[in-house]
N, CA, C and O atoms as a Maestro MAE file, in Angstrom:
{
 s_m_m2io_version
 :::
 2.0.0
}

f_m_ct {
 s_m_title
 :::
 protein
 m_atom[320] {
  # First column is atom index #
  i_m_mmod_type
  r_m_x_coord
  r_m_y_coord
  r_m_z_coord
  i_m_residue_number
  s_m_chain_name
  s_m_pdb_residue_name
  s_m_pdb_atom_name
  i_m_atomic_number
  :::
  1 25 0.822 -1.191 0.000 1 A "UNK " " N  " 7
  2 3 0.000 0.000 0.000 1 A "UNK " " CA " 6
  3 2 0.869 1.259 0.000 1 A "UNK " " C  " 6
  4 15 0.817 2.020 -0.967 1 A "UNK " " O  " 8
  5 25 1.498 1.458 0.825 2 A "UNK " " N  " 7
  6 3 2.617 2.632 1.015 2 A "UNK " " CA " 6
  7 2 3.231 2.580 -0.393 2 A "UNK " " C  " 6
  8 15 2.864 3.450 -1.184 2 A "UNK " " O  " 8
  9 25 4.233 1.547 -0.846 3 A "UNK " " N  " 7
  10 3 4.702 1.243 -2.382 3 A "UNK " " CA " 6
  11 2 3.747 1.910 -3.389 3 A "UNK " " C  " 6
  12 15 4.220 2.689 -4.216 3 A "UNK " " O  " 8
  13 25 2.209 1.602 -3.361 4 A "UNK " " N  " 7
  14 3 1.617 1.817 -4.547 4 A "UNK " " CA " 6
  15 2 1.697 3.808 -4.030 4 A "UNK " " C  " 6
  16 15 1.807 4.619 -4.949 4 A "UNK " " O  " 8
  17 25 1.648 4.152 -3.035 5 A "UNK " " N  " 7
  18 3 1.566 5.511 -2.477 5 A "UNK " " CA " 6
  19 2 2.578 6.335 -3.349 5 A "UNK " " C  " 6
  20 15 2.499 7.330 -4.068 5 A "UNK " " O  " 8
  21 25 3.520 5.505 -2.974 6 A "UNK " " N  " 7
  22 3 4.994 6.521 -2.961 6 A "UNK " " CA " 6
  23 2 5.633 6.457 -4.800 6 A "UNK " " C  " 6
  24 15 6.404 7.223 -5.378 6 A "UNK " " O  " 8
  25 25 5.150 5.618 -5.136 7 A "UNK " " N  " 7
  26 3 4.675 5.023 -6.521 7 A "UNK " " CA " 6
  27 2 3.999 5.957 -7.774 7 A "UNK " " C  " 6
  28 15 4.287 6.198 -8.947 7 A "UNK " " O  " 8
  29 25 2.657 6.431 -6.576 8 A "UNK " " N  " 7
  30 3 2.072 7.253 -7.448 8 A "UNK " " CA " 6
  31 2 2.135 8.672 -7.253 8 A "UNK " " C  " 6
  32 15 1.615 9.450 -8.053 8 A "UNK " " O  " 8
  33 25 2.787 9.065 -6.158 9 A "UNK " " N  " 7
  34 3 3.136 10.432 -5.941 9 A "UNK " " CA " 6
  35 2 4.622 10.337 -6.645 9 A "UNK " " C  " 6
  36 15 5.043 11.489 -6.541 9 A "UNK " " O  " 8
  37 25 5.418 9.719 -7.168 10 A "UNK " " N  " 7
  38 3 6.338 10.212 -8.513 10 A "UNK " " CA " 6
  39 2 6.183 10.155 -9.540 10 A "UNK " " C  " 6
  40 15 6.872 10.696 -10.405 10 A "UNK " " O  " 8
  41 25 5.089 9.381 -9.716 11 A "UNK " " N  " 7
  42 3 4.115 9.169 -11.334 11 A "UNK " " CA " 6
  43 2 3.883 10.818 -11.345 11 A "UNK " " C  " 6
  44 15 4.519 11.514 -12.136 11 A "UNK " " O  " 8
  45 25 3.306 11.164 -10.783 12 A "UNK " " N  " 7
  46 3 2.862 13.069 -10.366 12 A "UNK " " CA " 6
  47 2 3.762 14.110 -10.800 12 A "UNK " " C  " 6
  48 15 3.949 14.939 -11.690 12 A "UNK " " O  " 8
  49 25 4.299 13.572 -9.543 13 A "UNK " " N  " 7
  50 3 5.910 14.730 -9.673 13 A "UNK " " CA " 6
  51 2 6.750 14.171 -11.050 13 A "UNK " " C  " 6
  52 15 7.526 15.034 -11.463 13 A "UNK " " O  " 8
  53 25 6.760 12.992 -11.798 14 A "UNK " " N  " 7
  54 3 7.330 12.898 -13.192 14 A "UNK " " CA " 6
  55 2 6.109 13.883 -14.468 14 A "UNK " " C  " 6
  56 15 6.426 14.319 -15.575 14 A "UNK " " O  " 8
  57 25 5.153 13.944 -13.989 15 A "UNK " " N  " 7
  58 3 4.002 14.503 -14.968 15 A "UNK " " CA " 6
  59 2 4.660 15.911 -14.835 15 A "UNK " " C  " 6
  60 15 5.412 16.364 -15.698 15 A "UNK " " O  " 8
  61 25 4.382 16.449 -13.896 16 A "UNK " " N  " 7
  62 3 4.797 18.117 -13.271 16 A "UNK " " CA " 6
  63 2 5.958 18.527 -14.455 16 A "UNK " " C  " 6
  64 15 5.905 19.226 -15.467 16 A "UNK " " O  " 8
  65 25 7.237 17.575 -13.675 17 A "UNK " " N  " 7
  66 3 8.811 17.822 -14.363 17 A "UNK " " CA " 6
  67 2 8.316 17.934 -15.998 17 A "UNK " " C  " 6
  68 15 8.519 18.937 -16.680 17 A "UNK " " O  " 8
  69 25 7.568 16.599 -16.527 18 A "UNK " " N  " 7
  70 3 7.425 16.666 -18.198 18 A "UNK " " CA " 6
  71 2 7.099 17.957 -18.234 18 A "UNK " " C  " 6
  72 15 7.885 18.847 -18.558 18 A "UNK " " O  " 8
  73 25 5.854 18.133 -17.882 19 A "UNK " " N  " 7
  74 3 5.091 19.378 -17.945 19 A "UNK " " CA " 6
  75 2 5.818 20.752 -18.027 19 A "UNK " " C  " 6
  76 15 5.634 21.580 -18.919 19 A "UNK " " O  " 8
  77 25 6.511 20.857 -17.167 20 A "UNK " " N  " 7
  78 3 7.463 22.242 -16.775 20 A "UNK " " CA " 6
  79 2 8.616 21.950 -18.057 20 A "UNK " " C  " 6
  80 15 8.812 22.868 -18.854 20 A "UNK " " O  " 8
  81 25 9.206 20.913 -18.184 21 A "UNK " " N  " 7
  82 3 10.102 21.189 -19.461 21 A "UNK " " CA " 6
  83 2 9.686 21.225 -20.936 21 A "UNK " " C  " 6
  84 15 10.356 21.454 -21.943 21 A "UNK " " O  " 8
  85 25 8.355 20.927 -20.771 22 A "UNK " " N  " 7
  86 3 7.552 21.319 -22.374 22 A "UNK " " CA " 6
  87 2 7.602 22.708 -22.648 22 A "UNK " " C  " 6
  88 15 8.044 23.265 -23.653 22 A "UNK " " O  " 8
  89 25 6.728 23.552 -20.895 23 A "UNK " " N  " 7
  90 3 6.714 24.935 -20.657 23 A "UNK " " CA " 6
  91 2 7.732 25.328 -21.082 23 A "UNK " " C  " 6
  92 15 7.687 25.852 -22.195 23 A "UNK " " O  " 8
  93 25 8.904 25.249 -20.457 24 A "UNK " " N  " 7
  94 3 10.290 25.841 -20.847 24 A "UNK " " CA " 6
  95 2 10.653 25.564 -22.007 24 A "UNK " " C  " 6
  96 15 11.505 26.323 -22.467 24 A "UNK " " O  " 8
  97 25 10.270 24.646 -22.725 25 A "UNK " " N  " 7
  98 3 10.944 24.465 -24.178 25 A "UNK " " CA " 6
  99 2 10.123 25.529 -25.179 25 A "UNK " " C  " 6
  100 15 10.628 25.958 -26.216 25 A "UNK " " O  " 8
  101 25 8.666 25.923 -24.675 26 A "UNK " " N  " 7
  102 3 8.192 26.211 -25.830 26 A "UNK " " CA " 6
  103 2 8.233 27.675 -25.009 26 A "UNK " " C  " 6
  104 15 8.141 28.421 -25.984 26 A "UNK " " O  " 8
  105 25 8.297 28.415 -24.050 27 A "UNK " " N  " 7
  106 3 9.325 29.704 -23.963 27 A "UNK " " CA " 6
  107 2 10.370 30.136 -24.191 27 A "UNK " " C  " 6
  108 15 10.539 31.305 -24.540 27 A "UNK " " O  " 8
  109 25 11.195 29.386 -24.061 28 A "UNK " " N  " 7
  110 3 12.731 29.582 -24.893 28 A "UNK " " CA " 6
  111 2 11.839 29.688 -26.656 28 A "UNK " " C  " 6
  112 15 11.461 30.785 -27.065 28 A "UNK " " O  " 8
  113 25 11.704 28.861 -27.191 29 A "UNK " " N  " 7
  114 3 11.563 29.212 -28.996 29 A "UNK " " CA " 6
  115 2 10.232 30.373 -28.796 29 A "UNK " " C  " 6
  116 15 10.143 30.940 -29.886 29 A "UNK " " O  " 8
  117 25 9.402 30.818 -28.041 30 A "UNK " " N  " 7
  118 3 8.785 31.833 -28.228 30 A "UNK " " CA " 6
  119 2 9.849 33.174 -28.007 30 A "UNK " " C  " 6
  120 15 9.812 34.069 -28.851 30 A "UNK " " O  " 8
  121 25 10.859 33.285 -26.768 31 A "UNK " " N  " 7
  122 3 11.739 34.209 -26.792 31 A "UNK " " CA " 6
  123 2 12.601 34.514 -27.795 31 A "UNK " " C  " 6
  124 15 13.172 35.600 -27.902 31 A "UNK " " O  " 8
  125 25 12.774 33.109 -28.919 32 A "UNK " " N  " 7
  126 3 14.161 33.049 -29.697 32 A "UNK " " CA " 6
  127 2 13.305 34.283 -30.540 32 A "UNK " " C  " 6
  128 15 13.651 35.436 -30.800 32 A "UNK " " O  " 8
  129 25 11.974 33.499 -30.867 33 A "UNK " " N  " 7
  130 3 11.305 34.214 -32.002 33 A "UNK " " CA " 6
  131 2 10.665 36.073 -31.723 33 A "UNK " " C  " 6
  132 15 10.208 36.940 -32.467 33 A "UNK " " O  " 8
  133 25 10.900 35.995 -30.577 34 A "UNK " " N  " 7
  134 3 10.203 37.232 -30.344 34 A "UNK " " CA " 6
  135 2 11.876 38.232 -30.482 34 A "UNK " " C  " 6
  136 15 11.936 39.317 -31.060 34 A "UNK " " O  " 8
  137 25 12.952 37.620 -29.885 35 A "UNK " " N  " 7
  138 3 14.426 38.039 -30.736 35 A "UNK " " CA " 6
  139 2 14.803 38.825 -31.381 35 A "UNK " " C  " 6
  140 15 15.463 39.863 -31.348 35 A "UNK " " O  " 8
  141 25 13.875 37.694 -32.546 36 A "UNK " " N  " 7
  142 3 14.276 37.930 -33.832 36 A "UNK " " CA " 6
  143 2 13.547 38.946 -34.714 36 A "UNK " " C  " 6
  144 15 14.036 39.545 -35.672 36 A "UNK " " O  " 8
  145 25 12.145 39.058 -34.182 37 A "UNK " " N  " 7
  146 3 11.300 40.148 -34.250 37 A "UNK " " CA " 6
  147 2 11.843 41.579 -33.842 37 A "UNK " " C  " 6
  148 15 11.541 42.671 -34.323 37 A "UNK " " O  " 8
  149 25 12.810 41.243 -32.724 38 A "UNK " " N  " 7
  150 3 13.063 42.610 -32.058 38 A "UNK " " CA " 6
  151 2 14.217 43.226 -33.109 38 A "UNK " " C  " 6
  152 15 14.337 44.355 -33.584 38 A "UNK " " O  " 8
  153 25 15.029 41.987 -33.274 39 A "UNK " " N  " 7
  154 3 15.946 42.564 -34.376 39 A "UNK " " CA " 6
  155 2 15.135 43.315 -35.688 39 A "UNK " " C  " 6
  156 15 15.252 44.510 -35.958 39 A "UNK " " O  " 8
  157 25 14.600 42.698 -36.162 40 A "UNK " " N  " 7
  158 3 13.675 43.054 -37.710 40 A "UNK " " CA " 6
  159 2 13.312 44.257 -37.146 40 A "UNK " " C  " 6
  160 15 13.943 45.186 -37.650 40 A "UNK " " O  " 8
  161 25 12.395 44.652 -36.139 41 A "UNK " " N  " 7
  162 3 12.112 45.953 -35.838 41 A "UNK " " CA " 6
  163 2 13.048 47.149 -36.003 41 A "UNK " " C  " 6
  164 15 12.799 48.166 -36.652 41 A "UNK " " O  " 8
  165 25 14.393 46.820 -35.178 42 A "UNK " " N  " 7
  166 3 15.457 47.521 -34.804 42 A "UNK " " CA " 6
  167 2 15.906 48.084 -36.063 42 A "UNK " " C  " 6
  168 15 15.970 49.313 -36.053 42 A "UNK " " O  " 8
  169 25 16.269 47.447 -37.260 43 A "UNK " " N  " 7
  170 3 16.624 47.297 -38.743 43 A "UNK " " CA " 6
  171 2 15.616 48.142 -39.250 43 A "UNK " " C  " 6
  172 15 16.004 48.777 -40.231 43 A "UNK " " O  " 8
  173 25 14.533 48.349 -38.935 44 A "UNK " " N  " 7
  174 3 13.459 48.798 -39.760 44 A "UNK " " CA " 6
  175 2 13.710 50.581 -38.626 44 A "UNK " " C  " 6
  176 15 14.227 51.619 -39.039 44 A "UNK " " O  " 8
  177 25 13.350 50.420 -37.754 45 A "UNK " " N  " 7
  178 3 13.715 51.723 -37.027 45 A "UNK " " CA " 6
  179 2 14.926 52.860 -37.482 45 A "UNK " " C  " 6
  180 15 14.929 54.089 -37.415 45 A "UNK " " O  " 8
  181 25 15.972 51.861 -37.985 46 A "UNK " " N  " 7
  182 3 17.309 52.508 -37.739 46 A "UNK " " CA " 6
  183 2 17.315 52.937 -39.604 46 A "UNK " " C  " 6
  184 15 18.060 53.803 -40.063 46 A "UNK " " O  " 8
  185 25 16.597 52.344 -40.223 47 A "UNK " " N  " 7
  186 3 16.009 52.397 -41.833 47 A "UNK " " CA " 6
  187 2 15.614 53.751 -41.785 47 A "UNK " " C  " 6
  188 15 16.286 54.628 -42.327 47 A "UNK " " O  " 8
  189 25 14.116 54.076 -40.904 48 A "UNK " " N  " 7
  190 3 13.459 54.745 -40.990 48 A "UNK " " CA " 6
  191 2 13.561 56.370 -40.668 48 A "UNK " " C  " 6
  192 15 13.086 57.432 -41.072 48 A "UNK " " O  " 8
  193 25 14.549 55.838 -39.615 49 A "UNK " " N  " 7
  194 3 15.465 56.949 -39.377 49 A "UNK " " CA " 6
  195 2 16.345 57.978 -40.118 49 A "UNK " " C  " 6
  196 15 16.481 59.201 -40.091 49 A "UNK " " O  " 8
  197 25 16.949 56.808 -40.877 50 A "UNK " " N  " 7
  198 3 17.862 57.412 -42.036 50 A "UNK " " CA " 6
  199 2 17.008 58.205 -43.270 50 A "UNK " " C  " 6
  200 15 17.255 59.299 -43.778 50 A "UNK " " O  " 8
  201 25 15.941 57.276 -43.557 51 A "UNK " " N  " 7
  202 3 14.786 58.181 -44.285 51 A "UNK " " CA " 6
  203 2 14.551 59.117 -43.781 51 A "UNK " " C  " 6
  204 15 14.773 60.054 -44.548 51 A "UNK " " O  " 8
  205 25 14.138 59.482 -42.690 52 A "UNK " " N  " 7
  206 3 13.701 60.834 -42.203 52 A "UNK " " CA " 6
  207 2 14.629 61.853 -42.443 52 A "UNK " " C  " 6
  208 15 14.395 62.993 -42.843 52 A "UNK " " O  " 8
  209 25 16.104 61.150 -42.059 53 A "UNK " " N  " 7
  210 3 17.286 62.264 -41.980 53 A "UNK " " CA " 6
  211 2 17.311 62.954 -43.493 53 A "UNK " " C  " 6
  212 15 17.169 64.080 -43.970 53 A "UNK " " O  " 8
  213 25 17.464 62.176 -43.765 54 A "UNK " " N  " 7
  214 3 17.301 62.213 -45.542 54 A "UNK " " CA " 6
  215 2 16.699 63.416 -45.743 54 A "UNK " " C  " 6
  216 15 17.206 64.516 -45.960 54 A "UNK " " O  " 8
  217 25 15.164 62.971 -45.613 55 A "UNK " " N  " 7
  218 3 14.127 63.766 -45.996 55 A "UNK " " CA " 6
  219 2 14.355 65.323 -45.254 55 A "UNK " " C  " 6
  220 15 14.333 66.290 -46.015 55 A "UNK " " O  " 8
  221 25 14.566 65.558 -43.824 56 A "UNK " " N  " 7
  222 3 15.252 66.707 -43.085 56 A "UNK " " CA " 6
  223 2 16.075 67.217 -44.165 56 A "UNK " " C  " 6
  224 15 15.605 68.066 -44.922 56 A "UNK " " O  " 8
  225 25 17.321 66.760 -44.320 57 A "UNK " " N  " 7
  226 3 18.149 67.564 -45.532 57 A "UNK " " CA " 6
  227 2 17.437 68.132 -46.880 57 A "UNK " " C  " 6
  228 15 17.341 69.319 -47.190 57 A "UNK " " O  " 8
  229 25 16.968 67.025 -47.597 58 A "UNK " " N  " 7
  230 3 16.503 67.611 -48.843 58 A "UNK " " CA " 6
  231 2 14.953 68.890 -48.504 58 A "UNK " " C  " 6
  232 15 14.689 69.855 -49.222 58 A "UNK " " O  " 8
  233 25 14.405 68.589 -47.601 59 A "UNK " " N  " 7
  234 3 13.572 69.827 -47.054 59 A "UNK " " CA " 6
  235 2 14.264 71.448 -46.471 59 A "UNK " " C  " 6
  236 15 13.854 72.605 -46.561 59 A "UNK " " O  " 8
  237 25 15.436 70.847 -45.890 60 A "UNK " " N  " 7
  238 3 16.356 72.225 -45.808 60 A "UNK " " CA " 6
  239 2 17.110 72.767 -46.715 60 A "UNK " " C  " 6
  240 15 17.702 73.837 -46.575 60 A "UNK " " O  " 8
  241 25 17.135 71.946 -47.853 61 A "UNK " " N  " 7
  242 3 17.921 72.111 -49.331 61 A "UNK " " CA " 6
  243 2 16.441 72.995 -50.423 61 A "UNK " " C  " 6
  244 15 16.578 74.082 -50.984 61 A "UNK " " O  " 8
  245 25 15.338 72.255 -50.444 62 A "UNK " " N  " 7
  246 3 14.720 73.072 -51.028 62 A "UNK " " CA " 6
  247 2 14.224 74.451 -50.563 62 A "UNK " " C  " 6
  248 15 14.220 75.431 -51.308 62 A "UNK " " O  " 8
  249 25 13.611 74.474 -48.690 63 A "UNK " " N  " 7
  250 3 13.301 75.456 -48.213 63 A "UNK " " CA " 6
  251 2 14.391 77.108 -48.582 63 A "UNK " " C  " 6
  252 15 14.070 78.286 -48.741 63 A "UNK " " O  " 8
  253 25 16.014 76.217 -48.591 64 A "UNK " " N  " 7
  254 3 16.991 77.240 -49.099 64 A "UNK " " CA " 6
  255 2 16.857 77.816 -49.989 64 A "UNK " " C  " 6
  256 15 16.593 79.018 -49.981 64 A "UNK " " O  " 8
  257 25 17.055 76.859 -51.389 65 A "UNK " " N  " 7
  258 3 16.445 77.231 -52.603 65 A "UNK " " CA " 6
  259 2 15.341 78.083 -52.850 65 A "UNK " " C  " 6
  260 15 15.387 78.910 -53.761 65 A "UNK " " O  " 8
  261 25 13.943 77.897 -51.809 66 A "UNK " " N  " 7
  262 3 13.034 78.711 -51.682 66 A "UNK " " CA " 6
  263 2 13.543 80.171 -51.358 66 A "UNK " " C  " 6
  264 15 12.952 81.132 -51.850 66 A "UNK " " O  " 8
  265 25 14.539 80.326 -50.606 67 A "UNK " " N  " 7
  266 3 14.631 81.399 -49.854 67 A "UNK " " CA " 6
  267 2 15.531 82.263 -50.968 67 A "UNK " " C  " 6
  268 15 15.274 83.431 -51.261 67 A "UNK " " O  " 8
  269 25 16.384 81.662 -51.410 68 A "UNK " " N  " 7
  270 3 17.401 82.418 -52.560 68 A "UNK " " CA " 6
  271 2 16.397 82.732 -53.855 68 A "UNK " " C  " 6
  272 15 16.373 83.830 -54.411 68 A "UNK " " O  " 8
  273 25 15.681 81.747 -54.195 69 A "UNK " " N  " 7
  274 3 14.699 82.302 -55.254 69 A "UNK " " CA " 6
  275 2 13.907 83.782 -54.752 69 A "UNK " " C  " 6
  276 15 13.847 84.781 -55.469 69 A "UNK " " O  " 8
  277 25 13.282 83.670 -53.268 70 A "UNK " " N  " 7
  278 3 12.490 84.621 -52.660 70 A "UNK " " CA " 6
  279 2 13.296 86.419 -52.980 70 A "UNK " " C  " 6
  280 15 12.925 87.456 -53.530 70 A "UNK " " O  " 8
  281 25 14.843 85.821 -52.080 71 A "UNK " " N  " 7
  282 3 15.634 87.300 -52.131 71 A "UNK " " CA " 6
  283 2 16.061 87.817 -53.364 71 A "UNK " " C  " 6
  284 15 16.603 88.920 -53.303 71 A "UNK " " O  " 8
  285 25 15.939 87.239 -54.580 72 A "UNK " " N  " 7
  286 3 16.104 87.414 -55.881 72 A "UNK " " CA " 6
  287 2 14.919 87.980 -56.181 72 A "UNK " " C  " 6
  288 15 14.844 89.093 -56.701 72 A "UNK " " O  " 8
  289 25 14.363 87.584 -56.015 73 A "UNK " " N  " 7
  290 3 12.573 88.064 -56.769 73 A "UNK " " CA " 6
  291 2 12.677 89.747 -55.707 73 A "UNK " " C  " 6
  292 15 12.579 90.747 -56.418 73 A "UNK " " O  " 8
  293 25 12.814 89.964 -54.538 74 A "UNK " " N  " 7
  294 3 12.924 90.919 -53.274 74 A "UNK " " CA " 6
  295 2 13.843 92.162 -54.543 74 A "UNK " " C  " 6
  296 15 13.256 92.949 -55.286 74 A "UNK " " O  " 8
  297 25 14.925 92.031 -54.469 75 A "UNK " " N  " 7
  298 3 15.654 92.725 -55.136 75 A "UNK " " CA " 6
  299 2 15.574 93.009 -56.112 75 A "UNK " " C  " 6
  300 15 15.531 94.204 -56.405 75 A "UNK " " O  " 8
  301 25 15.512 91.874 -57.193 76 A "UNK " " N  " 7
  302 3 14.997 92.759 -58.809 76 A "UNK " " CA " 6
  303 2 13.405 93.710 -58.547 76 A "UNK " " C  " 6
  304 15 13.050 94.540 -59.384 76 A "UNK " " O  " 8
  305 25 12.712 93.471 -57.485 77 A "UNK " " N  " 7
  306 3 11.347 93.721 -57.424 77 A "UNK " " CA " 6
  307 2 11.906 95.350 -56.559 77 A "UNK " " C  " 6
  308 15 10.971 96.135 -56.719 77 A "UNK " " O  " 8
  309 25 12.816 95.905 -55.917 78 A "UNK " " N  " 7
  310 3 13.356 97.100 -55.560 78 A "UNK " " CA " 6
  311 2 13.966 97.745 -56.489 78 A "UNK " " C  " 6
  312 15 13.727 98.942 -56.655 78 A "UNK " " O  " 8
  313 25 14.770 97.143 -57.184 79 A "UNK " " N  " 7
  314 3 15.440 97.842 -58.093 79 A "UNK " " CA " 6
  315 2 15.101 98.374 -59.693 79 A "UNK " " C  " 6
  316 15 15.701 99.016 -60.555 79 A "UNK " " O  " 8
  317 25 13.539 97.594 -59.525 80 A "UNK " " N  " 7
  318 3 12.795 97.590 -61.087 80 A "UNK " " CA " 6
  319 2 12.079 99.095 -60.677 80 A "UNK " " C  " 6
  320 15 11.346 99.670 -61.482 80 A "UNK " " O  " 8
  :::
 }
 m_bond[319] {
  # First column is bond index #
  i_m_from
  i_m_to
  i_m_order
  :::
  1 1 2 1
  2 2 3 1
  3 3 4 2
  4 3 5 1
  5 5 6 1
  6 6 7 1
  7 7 8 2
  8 7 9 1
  9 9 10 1
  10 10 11 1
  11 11 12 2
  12 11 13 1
  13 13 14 1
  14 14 15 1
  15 15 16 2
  16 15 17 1
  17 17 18 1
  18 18 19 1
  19 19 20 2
  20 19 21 1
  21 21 22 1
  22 22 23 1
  23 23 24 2
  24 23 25 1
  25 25 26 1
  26 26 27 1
  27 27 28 2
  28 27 29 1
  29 29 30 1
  30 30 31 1
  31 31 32 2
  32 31 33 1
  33 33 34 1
  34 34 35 1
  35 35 36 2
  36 35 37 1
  37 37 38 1
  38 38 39 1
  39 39 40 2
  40 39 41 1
  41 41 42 1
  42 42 43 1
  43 43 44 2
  44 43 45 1
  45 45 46 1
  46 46 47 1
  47 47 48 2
  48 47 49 1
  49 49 50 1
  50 50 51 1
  51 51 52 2
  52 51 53 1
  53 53 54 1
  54 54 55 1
  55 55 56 2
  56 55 57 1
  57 57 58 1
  58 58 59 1
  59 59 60 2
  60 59 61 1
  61 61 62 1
  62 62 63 1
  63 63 64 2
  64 63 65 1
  65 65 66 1
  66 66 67 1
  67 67 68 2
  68 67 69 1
  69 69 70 1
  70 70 71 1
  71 71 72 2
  72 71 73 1
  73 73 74 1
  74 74 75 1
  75 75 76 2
  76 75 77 1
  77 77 78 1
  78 78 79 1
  79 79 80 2
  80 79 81 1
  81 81 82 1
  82 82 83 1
  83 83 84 2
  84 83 85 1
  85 85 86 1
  86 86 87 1
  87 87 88 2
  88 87 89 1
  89 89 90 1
  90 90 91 1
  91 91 92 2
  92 91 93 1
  93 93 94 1
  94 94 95 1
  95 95 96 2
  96 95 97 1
  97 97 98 1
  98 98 99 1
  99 99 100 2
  100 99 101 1
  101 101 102 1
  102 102 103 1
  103 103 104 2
  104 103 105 1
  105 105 106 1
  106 106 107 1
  107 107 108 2
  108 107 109 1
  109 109 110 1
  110 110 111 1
  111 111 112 2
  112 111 113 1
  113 113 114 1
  114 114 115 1
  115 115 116 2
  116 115 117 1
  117 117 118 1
  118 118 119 1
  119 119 120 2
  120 119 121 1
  121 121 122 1
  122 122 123 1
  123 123 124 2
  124 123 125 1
  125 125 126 1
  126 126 127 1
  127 127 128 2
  128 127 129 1
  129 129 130 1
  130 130 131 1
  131 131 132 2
  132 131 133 1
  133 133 134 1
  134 134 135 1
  135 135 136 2
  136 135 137 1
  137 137 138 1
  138 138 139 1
  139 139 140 2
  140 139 141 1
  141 141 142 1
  142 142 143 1
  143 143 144 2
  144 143 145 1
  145 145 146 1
  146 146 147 1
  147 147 148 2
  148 147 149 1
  149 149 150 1
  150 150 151 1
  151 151 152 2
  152 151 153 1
  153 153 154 1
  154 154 155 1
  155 155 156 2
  156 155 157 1
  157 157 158 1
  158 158 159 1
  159 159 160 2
  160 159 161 1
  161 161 162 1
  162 162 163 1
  163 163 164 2
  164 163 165 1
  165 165 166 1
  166 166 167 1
  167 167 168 2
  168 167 169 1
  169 169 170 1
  170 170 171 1
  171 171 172 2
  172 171 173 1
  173 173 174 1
  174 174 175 1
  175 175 176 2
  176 175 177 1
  177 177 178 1
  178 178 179 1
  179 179 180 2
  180 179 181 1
  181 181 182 1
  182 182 183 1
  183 183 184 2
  184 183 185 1
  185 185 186 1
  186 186 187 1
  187 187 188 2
  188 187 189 1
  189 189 190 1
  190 190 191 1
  191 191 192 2
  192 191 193 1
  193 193 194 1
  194 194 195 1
  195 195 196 2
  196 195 197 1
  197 197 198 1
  198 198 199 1
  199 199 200 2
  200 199 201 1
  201 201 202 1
  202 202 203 1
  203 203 204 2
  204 203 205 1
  205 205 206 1
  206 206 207 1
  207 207 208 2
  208 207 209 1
  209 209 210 1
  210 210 211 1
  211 211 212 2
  212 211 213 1
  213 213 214 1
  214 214 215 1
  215 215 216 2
  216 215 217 1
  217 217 218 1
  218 218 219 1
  219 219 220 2
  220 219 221 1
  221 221 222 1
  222 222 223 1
  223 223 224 2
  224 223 225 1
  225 225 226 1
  226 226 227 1
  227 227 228 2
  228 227 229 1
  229 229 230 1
  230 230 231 1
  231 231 232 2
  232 231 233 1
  233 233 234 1
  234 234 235 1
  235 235 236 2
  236 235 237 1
  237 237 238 1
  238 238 239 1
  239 239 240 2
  240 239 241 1
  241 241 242 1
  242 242 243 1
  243 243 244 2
  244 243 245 1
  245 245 246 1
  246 246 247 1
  247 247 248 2
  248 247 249 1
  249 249 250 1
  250 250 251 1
  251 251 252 2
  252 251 253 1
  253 253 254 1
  254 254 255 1
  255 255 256 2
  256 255 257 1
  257 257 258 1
  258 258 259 1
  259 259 260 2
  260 259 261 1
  261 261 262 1
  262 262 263 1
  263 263 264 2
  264 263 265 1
  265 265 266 1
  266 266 267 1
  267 267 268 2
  268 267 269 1
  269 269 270 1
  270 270 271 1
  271 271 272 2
  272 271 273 1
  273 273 274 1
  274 274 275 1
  275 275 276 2
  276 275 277 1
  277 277 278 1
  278 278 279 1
  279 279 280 2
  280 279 281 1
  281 281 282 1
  282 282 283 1
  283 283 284 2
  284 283 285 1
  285 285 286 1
  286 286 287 1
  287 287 288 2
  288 287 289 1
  289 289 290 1
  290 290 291 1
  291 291 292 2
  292 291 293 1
  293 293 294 1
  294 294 295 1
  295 295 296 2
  296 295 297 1
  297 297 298 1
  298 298 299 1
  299 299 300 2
  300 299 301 1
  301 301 302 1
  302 302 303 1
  303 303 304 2
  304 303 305 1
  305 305 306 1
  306 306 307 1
  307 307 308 2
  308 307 309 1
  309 309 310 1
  310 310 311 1
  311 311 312 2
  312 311 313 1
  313 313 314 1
  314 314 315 1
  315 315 316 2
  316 315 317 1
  317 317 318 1
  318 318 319 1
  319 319 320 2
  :::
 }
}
């Protein structure tokens, strides 16, 4: 009786252990994958960034252009 006891309380505690290392197996490959997501993000951030910078310059390149066209038009428009 005790035997079949002690028997079936590690039948238990062997279920638990399976149990907990399934858990852990399939958190580790959810972390690998969530990772790898974080990377792809990061890549896409640091992308998007550079686009913007981009776009900053060529907006301060035309706004210039705007402005030299402006003081040209200013001056022939005084001196006419």
């Amino acid at each position: 009786m005790e035997n079949e006891l002690l028997e079936d309380k590690f039948k238990d505690i062997d279920e638990k252990v399976d149990f907990l290392i399934e858990l852990c197996q399939a958190l580790q490959q959810e972390n690998e994958e969530l990772l790898t997501k974080v990377k792809t993000l990061d890549g896409q951030i640091a992308e998007k960034s550079l686009s913007e910078e981009h776009f900053a310059q060529k907006q301060a390149a035309v706004q210039s252009k705007i402005d030299g066209l402006l003081t040209k038009l200013n001056t022939f428009s005084e001196t006419s």
